[in-house]
ZADO-1210 file (C-alpha; in nm, 4 decimals, padded with zeros to 6 digits):
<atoms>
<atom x="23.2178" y="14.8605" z="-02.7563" code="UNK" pos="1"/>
<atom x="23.0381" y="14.9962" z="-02.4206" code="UNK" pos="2"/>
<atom x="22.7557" y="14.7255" z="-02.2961" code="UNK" pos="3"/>
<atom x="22.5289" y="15.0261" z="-02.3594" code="UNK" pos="4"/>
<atom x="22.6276" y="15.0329" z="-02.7070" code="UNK" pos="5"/>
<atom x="22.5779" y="14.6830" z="-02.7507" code="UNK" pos="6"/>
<atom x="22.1994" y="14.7473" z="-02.5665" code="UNK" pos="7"/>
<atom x="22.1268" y="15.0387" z="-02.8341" code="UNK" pos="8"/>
<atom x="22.2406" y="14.7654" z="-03.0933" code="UNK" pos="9"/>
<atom x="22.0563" y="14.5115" z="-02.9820" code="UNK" pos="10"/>
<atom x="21.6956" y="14.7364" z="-02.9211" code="UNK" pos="11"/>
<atom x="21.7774" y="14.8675" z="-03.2951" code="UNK" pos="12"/>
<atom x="21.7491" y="14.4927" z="-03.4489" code="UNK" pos="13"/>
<atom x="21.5439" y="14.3371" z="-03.2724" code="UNK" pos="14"/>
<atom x="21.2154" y="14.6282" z="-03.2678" code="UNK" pos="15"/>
<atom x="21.0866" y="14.5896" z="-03.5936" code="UNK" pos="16"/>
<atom x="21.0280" y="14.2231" z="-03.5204" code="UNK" pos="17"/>
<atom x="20.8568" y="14.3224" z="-03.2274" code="UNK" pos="18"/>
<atom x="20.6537" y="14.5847" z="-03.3719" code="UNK" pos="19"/>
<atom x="20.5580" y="14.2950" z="-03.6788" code="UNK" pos="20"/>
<atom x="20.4375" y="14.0759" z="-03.3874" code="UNK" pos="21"/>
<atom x="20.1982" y="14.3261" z="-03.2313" code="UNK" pos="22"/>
<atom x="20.0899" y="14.4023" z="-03.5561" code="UNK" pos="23"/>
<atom x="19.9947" y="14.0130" z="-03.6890" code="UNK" pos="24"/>
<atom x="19.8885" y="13.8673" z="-03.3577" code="UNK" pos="25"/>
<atom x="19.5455" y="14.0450" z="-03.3353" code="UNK" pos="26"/>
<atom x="19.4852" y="13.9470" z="-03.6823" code="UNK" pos="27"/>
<atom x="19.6142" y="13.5648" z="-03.6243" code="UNK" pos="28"/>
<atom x="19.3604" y="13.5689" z="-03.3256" code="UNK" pos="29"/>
<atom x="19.0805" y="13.7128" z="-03.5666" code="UNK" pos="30"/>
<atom x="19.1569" y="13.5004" z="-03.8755" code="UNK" pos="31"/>
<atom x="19.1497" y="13.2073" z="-03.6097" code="UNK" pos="32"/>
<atom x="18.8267" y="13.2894" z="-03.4255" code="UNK" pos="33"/>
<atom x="18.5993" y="13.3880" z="-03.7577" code="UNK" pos="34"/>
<atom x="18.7571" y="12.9914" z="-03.8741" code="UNK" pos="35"/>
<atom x="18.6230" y="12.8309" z="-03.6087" code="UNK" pos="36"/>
<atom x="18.2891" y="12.9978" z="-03.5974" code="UNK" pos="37"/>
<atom x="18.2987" y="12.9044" z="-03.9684" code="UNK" pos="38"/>
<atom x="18.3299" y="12.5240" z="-03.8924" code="UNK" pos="39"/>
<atom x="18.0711" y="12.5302" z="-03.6436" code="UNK" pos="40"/>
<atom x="17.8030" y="12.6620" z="-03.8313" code="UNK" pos="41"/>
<atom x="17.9408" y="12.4077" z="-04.0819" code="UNK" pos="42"/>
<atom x="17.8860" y="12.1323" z="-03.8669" code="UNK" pos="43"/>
<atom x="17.5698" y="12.2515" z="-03.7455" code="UNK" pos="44"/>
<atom x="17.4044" y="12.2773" z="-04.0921" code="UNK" pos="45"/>
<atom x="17.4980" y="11.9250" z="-04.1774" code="UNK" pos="46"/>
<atom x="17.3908" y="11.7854" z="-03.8543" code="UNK" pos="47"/>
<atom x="17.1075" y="11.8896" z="-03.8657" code="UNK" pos="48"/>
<atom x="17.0339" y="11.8186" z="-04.2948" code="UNK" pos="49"/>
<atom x="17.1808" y="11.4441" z="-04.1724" code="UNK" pos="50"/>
<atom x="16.8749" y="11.4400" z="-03.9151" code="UNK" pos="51"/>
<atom x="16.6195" y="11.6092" z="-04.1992" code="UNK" pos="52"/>
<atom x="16.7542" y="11.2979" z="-04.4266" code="UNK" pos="53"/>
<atom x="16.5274" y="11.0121" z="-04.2821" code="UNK" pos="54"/>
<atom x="16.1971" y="11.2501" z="-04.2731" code="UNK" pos="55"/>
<atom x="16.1027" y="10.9820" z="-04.4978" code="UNK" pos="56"/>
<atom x="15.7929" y="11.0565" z="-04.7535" code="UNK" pos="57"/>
<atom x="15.6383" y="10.7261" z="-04.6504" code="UNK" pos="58"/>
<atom x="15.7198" y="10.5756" z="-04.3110" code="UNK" pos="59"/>
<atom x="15.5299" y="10.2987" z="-04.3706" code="UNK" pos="60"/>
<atom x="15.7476" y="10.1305" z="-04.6215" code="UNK" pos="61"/>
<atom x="16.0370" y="10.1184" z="-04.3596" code="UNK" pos="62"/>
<atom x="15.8827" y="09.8102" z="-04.2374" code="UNK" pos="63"/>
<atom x="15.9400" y="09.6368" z="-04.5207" code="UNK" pos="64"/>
<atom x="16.3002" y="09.6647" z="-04.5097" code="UNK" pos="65"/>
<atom x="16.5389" y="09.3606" z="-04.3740" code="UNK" pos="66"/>
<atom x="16.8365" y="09.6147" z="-04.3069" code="UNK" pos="67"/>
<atom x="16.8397" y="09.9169" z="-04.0566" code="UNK" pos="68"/>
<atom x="17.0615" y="10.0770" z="-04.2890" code="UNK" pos="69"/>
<atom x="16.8331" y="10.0755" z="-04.5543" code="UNK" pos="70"/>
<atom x="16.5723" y="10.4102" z="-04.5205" code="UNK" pos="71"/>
<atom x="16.4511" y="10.5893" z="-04.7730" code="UNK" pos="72"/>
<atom x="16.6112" y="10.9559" z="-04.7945" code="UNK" pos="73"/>
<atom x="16.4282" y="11.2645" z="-04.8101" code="UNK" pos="74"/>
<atom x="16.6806" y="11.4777" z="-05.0045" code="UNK" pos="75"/>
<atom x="16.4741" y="11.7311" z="-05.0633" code="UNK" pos="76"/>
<atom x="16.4353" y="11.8312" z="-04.7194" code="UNK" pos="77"/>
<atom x="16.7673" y="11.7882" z="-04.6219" code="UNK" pos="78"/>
<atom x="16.9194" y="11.9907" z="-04.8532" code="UNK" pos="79"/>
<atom x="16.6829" y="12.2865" z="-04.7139" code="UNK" pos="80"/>
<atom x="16.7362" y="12.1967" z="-04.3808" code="UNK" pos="81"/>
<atom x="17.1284" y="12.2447" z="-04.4471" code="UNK" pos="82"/>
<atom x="17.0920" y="12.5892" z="-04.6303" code="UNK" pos="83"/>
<atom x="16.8748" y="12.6934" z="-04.3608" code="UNK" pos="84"/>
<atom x="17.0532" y="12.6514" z="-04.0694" code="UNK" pos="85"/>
<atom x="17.4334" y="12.7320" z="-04.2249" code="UNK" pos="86"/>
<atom x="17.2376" y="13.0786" z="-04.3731" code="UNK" pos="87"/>
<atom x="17.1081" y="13.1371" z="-04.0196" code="UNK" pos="88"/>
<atom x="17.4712" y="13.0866" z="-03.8288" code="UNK" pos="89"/>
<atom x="17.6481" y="13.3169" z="-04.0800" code="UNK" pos="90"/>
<atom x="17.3731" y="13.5736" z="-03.9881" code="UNK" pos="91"/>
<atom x="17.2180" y="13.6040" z="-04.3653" code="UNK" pos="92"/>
<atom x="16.8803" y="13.4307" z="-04.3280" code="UNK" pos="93"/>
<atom x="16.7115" y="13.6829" z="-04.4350" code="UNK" pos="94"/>
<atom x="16.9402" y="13.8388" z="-04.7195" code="UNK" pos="95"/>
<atom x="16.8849" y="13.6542" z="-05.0674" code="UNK" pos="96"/>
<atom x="17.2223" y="13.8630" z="-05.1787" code="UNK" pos="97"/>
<atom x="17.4519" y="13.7517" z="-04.9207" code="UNK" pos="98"/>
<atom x="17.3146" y="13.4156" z="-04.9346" code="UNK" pos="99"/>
<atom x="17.3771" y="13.3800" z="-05.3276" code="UNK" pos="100"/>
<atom x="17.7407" y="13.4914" z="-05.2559" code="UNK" pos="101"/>
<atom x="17.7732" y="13.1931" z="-04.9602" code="UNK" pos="102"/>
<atom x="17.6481" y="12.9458" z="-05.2425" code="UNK" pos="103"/>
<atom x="17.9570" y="13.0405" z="-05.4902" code="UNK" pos="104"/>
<atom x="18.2155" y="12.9228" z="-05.1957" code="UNK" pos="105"/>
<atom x="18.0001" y="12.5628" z="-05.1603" code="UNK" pos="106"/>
<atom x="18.0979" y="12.3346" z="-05.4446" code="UNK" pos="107"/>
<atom x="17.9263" y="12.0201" z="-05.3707" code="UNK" pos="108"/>
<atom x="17.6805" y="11.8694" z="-05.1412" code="UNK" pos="109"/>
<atom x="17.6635" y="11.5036" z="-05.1012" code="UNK" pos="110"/>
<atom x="17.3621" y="11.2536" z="-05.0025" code="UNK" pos="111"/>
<atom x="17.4721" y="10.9591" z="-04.9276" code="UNK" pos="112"/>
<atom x="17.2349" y="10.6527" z="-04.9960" code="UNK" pos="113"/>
<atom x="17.1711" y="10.2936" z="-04.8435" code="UNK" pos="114"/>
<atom x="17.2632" y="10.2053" z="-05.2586" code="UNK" pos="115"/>
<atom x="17.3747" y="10.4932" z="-05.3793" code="UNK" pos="116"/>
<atom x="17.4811" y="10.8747" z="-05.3863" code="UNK" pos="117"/>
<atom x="17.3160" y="11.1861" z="-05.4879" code="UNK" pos="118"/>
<atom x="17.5346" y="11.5341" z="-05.5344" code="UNK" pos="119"/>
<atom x="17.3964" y="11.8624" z="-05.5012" code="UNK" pos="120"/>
<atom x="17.6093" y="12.1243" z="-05.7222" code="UNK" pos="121"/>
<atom x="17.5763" y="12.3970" z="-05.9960" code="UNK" pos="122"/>
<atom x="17.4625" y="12.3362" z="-06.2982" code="UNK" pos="123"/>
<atom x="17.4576" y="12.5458" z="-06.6529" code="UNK" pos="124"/>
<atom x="17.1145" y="12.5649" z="-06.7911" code="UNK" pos="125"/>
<atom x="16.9764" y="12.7929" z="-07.0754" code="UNK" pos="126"/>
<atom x="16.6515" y="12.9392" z="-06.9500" code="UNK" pos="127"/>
<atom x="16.3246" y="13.0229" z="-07.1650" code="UNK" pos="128"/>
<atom x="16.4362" y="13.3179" z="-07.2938" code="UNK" pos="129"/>
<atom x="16.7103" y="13.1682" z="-07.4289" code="UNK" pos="130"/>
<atom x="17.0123" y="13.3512" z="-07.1708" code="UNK" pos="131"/>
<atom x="17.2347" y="13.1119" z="-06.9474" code="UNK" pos="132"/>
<atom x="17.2293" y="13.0660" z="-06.6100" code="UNK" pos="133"/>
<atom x="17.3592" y="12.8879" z="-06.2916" code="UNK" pos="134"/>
<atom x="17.1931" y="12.7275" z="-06.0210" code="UNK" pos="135"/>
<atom x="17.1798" y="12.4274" z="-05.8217" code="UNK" pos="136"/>
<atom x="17.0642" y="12.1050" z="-05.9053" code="UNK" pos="137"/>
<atom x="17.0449" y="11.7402" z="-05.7932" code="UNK" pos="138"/>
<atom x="17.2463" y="11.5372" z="-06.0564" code="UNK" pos="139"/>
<atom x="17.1217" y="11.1562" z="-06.0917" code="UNK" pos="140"/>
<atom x="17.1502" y="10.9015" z="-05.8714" code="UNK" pos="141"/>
<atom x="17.4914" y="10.7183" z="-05.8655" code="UNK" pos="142"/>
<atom x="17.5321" y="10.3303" z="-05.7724" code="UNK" pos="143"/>
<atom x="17.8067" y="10.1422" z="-05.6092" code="UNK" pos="144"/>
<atom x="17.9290" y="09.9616" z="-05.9210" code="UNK" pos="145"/>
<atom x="18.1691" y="09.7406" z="-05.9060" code="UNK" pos="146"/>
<atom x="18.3131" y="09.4876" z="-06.1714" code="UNK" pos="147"/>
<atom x="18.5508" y="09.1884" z="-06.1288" code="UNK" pos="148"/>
<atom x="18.8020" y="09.0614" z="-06.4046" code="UNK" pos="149"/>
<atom x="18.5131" y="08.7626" z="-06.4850" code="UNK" pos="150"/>
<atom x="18.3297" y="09.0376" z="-06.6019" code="UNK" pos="151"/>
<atom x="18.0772" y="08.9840" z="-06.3009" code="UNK" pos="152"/>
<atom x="17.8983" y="09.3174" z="-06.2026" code="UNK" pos="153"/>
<atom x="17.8026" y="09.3802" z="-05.8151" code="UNK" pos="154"/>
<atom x="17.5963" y="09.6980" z="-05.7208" code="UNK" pos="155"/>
<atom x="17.6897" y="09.7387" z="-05.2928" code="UNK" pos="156"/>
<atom x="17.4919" y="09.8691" z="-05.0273" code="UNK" pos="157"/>
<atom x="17.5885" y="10.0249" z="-04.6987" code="UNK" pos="158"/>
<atom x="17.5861" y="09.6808" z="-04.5575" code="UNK" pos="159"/>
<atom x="17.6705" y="09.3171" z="-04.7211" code="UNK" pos="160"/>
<atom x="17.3056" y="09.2922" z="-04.9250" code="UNK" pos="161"/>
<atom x="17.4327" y="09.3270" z="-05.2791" code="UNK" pos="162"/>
<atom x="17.2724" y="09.2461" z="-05.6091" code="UNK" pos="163"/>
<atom x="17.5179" y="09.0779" z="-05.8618" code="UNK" pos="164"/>
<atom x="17.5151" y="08.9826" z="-06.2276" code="UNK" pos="165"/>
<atom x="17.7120" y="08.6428" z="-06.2851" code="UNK" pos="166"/>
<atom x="17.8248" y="08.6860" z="-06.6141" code="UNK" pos="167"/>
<atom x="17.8761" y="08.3238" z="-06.6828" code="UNK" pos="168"/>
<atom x="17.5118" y="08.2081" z="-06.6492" code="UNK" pos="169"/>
<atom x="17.4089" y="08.5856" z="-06.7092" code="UNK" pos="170"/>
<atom x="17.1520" y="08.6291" z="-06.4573" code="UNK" pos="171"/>
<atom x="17.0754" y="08.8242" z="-06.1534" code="UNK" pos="172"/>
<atom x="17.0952" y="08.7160" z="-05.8022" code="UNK" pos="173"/>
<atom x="17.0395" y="08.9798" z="-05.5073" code="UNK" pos="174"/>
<atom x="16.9840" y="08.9061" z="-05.1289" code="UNK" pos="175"/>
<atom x="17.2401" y="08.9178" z="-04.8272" code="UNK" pos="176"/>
<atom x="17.6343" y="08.7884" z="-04.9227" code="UNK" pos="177"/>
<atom x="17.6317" y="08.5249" z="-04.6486" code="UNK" pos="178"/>
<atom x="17.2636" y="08.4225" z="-04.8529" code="UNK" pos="179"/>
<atom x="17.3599" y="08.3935" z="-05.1773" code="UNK" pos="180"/>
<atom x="17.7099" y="08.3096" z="-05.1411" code="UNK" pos="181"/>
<atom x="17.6801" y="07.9005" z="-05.2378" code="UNK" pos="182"/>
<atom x="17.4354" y="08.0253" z="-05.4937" code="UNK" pos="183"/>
<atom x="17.6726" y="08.1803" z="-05.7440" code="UNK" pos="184"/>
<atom x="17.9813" y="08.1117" z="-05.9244" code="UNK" pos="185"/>
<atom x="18.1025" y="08.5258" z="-05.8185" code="UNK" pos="186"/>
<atom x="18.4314" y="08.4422" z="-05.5801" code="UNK" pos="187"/>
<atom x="18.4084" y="08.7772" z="-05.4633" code="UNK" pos="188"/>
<atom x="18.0994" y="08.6913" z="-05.2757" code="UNK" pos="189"/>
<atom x="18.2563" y="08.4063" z="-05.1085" code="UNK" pos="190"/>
<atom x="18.5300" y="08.5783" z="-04.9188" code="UNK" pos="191"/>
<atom x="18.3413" y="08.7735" z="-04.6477" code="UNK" pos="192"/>
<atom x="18.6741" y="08.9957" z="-04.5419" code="UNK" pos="193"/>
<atom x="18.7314" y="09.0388" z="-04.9319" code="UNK" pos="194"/>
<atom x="18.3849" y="09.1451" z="-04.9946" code="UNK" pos="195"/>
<atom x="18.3665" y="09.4004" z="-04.7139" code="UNK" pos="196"/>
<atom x="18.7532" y="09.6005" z="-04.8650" code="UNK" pos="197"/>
<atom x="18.6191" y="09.5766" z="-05.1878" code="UNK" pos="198"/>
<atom x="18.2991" y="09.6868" z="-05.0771" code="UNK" pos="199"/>
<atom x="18.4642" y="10.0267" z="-04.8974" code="UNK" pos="200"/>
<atom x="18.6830" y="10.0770" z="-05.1072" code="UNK" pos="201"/>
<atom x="18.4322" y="10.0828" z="-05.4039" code="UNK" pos="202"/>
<atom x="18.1958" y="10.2860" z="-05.2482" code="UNK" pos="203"/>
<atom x="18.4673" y="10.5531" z="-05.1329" code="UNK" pos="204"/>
<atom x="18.6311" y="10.5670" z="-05.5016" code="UNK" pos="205"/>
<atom x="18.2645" y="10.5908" z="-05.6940" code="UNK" pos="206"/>
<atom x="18.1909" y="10.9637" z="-05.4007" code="UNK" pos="207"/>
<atom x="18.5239" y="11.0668" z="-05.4565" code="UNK" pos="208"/>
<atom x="18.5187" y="11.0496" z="-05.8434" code="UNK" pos="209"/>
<atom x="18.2225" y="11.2233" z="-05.8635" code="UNK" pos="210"/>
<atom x="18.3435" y="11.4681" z="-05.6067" code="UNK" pos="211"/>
<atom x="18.6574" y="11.5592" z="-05.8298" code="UNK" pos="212"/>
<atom x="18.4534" y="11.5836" z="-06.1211" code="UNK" pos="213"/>
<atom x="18.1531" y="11.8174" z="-05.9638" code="UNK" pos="214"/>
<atom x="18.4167" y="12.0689" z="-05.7974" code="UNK" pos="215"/>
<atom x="18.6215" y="12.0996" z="-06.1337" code="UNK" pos="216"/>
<atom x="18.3053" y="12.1759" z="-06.3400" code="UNK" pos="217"/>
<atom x="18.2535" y="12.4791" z="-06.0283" code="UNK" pos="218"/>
<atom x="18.6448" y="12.6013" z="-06.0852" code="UNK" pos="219"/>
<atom x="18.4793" y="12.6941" z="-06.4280" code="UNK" pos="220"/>
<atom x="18.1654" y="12.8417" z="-06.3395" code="UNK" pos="221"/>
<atom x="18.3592" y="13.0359" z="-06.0190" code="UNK" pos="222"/>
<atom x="18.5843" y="13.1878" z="-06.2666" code="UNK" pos="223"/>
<atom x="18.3360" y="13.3537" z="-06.4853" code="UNK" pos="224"/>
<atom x="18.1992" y="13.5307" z="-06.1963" code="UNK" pos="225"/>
<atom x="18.5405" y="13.6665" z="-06.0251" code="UNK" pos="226"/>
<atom x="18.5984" y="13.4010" z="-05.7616" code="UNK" pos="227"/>
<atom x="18.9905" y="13.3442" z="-05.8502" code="UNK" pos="228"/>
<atom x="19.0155" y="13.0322" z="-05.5678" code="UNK" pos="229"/>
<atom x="19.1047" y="12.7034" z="-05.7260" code="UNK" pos="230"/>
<atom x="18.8549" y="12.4686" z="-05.5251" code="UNK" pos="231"/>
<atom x="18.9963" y="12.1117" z="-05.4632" code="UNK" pos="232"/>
<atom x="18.9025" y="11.7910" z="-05.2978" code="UNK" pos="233"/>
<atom x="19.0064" y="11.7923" z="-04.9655" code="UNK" pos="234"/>
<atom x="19.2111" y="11.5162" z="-04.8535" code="UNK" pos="235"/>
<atom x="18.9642" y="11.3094" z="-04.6239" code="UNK" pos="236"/>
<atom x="19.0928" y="11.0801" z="-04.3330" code="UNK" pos="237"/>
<atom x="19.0335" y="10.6758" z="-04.3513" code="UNK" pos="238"/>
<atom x="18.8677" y="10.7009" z="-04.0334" code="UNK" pos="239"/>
<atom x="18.6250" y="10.9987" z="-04.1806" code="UNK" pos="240"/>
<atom x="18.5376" y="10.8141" z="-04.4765" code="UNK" pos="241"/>
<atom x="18.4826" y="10.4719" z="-04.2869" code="UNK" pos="242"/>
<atom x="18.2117" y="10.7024" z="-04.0597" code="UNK" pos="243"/>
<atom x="18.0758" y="10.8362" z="-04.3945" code="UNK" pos="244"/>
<atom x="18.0036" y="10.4590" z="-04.5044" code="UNK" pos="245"/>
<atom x="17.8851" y="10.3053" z="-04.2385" code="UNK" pos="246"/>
<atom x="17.5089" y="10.4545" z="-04.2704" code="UNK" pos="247"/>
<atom x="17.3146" y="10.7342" z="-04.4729" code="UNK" pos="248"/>
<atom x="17.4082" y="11.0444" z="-04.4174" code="UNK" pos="249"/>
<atom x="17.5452" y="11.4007" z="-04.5263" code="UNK" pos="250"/>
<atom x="17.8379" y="11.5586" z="-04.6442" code="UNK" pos="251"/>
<atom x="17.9473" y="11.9373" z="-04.7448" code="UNK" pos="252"/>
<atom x="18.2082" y="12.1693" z="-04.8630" code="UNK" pos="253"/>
<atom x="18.2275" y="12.4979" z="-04.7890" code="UNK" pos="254"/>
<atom x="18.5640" y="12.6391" z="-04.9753" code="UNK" pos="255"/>
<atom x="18.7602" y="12.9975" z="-05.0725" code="UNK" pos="256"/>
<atom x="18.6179" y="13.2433" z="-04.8362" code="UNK" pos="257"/>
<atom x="18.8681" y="13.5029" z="-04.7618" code="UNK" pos="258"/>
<atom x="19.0090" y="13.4507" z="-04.4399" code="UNK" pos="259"/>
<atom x="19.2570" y="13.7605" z="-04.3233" code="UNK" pos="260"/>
<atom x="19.5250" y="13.6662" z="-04.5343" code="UNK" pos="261"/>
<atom x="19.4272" y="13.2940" z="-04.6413" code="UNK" pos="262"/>
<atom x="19.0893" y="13.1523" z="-04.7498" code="UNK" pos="263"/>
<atom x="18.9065" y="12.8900" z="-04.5669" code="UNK" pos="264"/>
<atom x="18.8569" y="12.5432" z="-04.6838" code="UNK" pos="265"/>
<atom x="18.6475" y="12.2284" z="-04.4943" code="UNK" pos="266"/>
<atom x="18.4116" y="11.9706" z="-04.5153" code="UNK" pos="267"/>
<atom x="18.1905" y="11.8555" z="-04.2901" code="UNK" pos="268"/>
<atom x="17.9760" y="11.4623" z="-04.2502" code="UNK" pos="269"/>
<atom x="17.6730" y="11.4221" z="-04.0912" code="UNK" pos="270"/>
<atom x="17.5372" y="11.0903" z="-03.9848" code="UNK" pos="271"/>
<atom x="17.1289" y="11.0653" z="-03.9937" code="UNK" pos="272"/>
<atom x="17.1109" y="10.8113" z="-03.6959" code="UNK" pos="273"/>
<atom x="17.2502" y="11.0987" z="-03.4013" code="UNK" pos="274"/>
<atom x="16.9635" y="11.0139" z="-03.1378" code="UNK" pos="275"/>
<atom x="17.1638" y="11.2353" z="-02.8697" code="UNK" pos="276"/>
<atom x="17.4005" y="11.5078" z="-02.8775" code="UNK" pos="277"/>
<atom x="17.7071" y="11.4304" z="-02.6858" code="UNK" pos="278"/>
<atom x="17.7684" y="11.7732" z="-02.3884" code="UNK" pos="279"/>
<atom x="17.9642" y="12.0302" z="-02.4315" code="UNK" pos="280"/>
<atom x="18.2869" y="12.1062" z="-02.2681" code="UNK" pos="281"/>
<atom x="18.4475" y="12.4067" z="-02.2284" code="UNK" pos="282"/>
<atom x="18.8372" y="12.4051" z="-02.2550" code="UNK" pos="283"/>
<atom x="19.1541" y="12.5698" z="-02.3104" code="UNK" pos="284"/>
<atom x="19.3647" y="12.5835" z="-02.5954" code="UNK" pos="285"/>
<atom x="19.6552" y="12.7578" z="-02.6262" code="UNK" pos="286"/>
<atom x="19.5117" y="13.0737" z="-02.3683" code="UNK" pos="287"/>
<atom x="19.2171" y="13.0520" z="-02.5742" code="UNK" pos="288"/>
<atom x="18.8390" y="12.9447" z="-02.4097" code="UNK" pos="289"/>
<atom x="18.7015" y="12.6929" z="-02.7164" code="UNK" pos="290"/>
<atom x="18.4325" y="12.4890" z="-02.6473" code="UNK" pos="291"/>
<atom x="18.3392" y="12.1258" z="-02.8355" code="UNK" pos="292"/>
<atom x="18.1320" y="11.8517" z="-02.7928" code="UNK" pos="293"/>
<atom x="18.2659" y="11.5715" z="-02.5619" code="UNK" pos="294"/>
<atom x="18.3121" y="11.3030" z="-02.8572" code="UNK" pos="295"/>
<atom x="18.5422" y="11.5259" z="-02.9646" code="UNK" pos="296"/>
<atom x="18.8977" y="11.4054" z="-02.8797" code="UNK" pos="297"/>
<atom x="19.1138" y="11.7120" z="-02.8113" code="UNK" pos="298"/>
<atom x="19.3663" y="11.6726" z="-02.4918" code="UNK" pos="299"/>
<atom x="19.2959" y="11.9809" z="-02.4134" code="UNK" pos="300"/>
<atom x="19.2260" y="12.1145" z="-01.9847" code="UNK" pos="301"/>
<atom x="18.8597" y="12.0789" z="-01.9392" code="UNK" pos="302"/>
<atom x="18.6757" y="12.3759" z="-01.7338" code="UNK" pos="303"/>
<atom x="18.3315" y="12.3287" z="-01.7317" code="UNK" pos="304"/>
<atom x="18.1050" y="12.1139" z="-01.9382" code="UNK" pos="305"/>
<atom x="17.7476" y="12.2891" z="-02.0984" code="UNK" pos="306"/>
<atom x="17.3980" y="12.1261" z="-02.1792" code="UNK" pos="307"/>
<atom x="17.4096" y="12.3539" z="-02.4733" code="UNK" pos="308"/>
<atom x="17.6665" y="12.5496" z="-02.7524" code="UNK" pos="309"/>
<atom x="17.4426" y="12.9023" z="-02.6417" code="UNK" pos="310"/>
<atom x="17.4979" y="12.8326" z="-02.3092" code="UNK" pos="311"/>
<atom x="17.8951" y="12.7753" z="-02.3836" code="UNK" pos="312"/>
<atom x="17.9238" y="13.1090" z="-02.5861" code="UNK" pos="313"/>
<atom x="17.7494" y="13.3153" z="-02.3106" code="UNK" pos="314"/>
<atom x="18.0456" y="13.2223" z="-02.0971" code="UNK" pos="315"/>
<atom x="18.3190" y="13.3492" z="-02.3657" code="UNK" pos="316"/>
<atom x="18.3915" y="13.0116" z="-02.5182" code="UNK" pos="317"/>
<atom x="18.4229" y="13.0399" z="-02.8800" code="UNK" pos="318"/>
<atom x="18.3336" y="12.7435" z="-03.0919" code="UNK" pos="319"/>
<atom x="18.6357" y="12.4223" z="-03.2334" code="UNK" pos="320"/>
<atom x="18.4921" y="12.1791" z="-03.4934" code="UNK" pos="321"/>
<atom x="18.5766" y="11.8235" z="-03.4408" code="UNK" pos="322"/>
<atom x="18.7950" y="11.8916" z="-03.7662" code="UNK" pos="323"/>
<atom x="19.0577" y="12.0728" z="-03.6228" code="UNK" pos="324"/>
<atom x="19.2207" y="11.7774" z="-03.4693" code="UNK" pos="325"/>
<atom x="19.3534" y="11.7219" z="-03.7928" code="UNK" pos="326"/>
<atom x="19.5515" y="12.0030" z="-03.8636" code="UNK" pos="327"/>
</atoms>
């Protein structure tokens, strides 16, 4: 065969590939840029509801506490802090319709407590006039409980103070580990590295538990309005769950939103003791201007570094969430 046969031959195979290219790549790009504006007004919302968290109802009170870590949590105000600011980056502030849809694609919202956990999530109620309805509601407060084989109970904190029930005397003793260590029979307390795994690991297994249980219960209620998405616990690093423990703070997933041809799925933490936002730098990834803040630890080129996100976007930097380094 002529080499201009084998050209012809060659064209004739290998165009439709090219033609499949041109047609995805522009809507890879798309599906890629509306994800990462997704994340940061993801991020954004639960920075700033982590920040709303200690607007505490009485300051005063803090200075009765022995423990930083220990604040009292305005909920209330960080949970409308966090719808605020996520409705105003996906442009629906002001349209109660769109911003009902939004809410079916959140299953859970989490407050996490100095001794315990609150989750925000959707809840079946029947209303005076006797029809059923959905909204959101706070559920009840949930402890770090903990039981040994002794039959000891321990109720952790975000730091060692912990208040235990010695089963073999049956009473109460409560204070800091290193305090009341010598003054109870509880072995747990007198292993400081022991303590502090079981104490992680507790806390951790009590906010996933409920987690798994709260997005089920919204697989159920999405379904009976249309929402076909199965909505699952993401799987959440070590080192993001050690950051979630180590103070009060925030966390959210947003989940199912039709993405081009996939659907979006993340979570984002928020820690309420940011005192300064870290700069933004501008980058490159893959031909692509993103921008990030500079805790961030992407490898990608630095261009230029911003005082502010605005300032970033007005140069054609699109927004990467801190998240992304994990996929």
């Amino acid at each position: 065969m002529k080499m201009i046969n084998w050209a012809i031959v060659g064209v004739l195979i290998l165009f439709p590939f090219y033609m499949v290219n041109q047609t995805e790549t522009p809507m890879q790009r798309k599906t890629m840029i509306t994800e990462l504006r997704y994340d940061a007004a993801l991020d954004a919302a639960v920075d700033d509801a982590a920040r709303a968290l200690i607007m505490n109802v009485d300051p005063g009170r803090e200075a009765q506490y022995d423990s930083l870590k220990r604040v009292r949590v305005n909920k209330e105000e960080a949970i409308d802090t966090f719808y605020r600011t996520l409705y105003m980056n996906f442009g629906i502030a002001d349209d109660p319709v769109s911003q009902g849809v939004l809410n079916r694609y959140i299953p859970a919202v989490v407050i996490i407590g100095y001794d315990g956990f609150y989750v925000y999530a959707e809840e079946e109620f029947t209303n005076a006039e006797g029809e059923t309805e959905m909204r959101s509601v706070w559920g009840p407060k949930k402890p770090y409980a903990y039981a040994d084989a002794q039959g000891n109970s321990l109720s952790f904190t975000l730091d060692d103070y912990v208040n235990a029930y010695e089963a073999g005397s049956q009473r109460w003793v409560e204070g800091f580990r290193g305090e009341i260590a010598e003054d109870t029979a509880i072995l747990l307390l007198r292993d400081p590295d022991k303590f502090e795994q079981v104490r992680r690991s507790t806390i951790v297994n009590a906010i996933q538990n409920e987690l798994a249980y709260r997005i089920n219960r919204h697989n159920e209620y999405a379904a009976r309005v249309g929402i076909s998405y199965t909505f699952t616990l993401p799987v959440i690093s070590g080192e993001d769950w050690s950051n979630t423990i180590d103070d009060v703070g925030v966390m959210a997933f947003l989940q199912g939103i039709p993405v081009g041809q996939r659907f979006y799925n993340n979570y984002a933490l928020g820690g309420s003791r940011v005192l300064k936002k870290p700069a933004i730098v501008g980058a490159v990834k893959n031909g692509m201007k993103v921008y990030y803040r500079s805790s961030c630890p992407f490898p990608y080129p630095v261009e230029e570094t911003f005082a502010s996100e605005k300032e970033a976007a007005e140069k054609g930097y699109v927004p990467l969430s801190c998240h992304n380094i994990a996929r």
